[in-house]
C-alpha positions, -999 to +999 in steps of 0.1 A: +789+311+447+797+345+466+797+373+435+829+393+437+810+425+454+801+405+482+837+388+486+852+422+486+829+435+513+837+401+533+872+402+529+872+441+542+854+427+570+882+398+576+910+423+574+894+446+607+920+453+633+916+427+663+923+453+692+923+442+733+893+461+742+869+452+711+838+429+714+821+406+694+789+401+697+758+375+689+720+377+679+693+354+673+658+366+669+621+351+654+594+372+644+560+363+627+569+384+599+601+395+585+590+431+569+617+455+553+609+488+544+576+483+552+574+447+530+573+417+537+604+393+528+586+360+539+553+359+522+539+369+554+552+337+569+575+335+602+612+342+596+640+328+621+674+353+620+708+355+635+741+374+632+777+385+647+786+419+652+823+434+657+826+468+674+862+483+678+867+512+704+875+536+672+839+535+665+842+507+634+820+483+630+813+451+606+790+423+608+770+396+593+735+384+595+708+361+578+670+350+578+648+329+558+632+342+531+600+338+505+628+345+476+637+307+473+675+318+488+681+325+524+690+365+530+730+372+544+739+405+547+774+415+551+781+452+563+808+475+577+809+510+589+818+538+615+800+551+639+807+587+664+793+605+694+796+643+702+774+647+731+734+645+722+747+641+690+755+617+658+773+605+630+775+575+607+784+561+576+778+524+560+780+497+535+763+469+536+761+440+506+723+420+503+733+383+492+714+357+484+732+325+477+703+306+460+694+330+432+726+331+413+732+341+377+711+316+352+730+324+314+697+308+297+672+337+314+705+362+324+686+390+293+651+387+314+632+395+341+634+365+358+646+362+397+683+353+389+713+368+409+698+394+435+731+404+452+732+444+457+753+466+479+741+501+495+755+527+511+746+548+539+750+581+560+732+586+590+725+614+619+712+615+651+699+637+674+691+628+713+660+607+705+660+610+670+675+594+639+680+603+605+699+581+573+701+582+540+707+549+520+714+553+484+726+523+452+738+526+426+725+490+414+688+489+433+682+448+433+709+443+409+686+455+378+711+487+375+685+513+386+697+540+408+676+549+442+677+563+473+655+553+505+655+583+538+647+572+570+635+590+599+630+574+635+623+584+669+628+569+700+609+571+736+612+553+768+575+557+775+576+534+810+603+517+829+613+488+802+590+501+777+602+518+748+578+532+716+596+538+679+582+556+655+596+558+621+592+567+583+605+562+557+606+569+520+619+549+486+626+566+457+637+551+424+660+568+396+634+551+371+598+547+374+586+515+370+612+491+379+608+454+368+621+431+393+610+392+388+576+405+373+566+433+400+564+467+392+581+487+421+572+524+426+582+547+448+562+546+478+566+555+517+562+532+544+555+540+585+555+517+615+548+521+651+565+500+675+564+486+715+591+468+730+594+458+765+627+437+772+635+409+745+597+415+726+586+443+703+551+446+689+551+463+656+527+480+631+541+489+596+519+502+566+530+516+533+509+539+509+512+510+483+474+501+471+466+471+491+456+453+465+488+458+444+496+422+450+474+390+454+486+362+475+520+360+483+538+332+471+577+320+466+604+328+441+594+298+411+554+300+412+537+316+381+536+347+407+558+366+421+552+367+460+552+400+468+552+438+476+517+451+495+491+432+508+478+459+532+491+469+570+510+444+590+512+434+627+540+413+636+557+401+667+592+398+674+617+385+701+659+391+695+683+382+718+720+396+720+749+381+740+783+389+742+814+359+721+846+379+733+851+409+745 
């Protein structure tokens, strides 16, 4: 069952203007790894993804998009926002709603820490600058456990060769309250960094966080006596996407 959050942010998505000279637009993509904010989602397993995209000549945008998790629930994220160009430079603004179908709420464990219902919604604001990017994402409800936090991200962006573009970017999580229980992990604030090469429809990436390494031992699914989880040292993963235009 979709919580009310996420069937507001869907039905704000539904009501978008359909103008002549919009486009809708597809994804798929596979990677060996699906790693967020410098974690990894899957258990360190490979993670299959795909998604629709609207973009109206005013600069809005909405969209949805899903993957295979390790949280026993498949991931669908539902987001909107505006976007605007002056010259070399940027501006943007977001929301986007994290939903994951399989984990709703339980009433016999609602009062513990238990992986029940992990919907959450985030905000954003972002800048950019010729080849460089700067957001700030901040939630008032941080995995749905009520905790405030705010996560900055800084990119950059270089066509290094003909078809061959380097990414750098990182970023940093902080977290109203130290300490944050979420099924059993302890989450701190921490930074993460990654380095990435993509030539055409692949991408090679290196992503590291300044988590201990050994803050975690194996990483295992959502209903195992451990919770799968946060840092199990640096990560290289491989990744192909593919977009293609629905209607335009």
């Amino acid at each position: 069952m979709m919580s009310k959050k996420m069937f507001a942010i869907a039905v704000a998505i539904a009501g978008l203007p359909a103008v002549a000279s919009a486009e809708l637009t597809g994804n798929i993509g596979a990677s060996s790894d699906y790693v967020w904010r410098g974690l990894t989602q899957t258990a360190g397993d490979a993670a299959v993804s795909g998604g629709m995209d609207y973009n109206s000549p005013f600069g809005l945008s909405a969209g949805m998009w899903t993957s295979n998790t390790a949280f026993g629930s498949p991931e669908l994220d539902l987001y909107a926002g505006y976007s605007k160009s002056f010259g070399d430079f940027s501006i943007s603004a977001g929301y986007i709603g994290y939903l994951y179908p399989g984990t709703e709420d339980d009433p016999a464990t609602a009062d513990t820490n238990e992986a029940n219902d992990l919907d959450w919604t985030e905000a954003s604001v972002g800048f950019g600058w010729k080849m460089l990017s700067l957001t700030y994402n901040f939630s008032n409800d941080t995995f749905n456990t009520g905790t405030k936090s705010s996560y900055v991200d800084l990119g950059a962006s270089f066509e290094v060769a003909k078809d061959l573009t380097l990414a750098l970017h990182v970023g940093r999580y902080d977290f109203e309250n130290d300490d944050v229980n979420v099924a059993g992990f302890v989450w701190d604030d921490y930074i993460d960094y990654s380095i990435s090469l993509s030539a055409g429809d692949f991408s090679i990436t290196y992503s590291d966080t300044d988590l201990p390494d050994d803050t975690v031992a194996d990483a295992v699914a959502y209903g195992s006596n451990d919770f799968y989880a946060a840092d199990d040292g640096y990560k290289v993963f491989v990744t192909y996407s593919k977009s293609f235009t629905l209607l335009k």
